[in-house]
N, C-alpha and C positions, 0 to 999 in steps of 0.2 A: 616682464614678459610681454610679450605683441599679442593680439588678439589672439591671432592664427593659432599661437602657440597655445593659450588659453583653450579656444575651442577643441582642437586637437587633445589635449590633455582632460578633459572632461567631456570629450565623446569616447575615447578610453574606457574611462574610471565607468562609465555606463555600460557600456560593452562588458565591461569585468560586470558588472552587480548584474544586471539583466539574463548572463548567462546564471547565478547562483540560484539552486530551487526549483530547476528544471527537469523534466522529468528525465533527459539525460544523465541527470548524477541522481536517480535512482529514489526519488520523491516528488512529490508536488503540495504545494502551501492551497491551491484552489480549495475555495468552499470548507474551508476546516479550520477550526479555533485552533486544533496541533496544530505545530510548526512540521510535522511532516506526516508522509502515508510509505507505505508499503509499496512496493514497485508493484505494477498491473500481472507479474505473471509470477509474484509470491500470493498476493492476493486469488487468483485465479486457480494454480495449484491448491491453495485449502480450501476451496469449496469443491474444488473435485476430489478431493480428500475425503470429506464429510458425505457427499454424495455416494464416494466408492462403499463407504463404512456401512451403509444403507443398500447394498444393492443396484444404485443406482438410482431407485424407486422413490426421490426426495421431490416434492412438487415444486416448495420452492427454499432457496439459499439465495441467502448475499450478506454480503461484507455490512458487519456492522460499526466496526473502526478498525483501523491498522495503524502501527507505529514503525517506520522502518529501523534498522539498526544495522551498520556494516555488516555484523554475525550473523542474526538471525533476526529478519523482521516479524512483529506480532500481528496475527490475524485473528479478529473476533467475528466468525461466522453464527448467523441464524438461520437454522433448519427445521423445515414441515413436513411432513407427507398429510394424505387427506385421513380428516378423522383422528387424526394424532396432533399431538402438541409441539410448539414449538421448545426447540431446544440449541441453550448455546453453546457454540465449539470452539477453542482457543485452540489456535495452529503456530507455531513456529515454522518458519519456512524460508529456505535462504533466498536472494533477491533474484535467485535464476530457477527459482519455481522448484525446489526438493524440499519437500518435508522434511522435518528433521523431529515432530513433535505432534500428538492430535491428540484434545482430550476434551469430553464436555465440563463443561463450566454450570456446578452445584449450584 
């Protein structure tokens, strides 16, 4: 093979790996020992989830890990209000933000 062709063939093979993992296919590897997360608007749906459950009236929520999954990805949320304790909520929720599942975690 010639150079050209070499180069050409392994600026490819980069192109292919570089796009894997992205948040385009609906996970990202950033900052997390998982190999993947929850898409930003399965995540986002279960803590408005947890919030709605409450009234609205939560001070604070956020994601404490997610694992995506084609079917239904997992969300583990922790939720406050003042003067109240924190409590946790495991959500299933598919990757275009519908609940499918809310329950606190004993």
């Amino acid at each position: 093979m010639t150079n050209a062709i070499k180069i050409a063939v392994l600026a490819v093979a980069g192109l292919t790996l570089a796009a894997c993992g992205t948040t385009e296919s609906g996970y990202s590897d950033k900052g997390s020992s998982k190999s993947r997360q929850a898409t930003s608007a399965a995540e986002s749906a279960c803590m408005a989830a947890v919030n709605a459950n409450y009234g609205g009236k939560i001070d604070t929520v956020r994601v404490i890990r997610s694992e995506y999954s084609e079917a239904n990805s997992l969300v583990m949320v922790a939720a406050s209000r003042t003067g109240g304790k924190t409590e946790q909520w495991r959500c299933l929720s598919s990757n275009d933000g519908k609940v499918a599942d809310l329950s606190v975690v004993q």
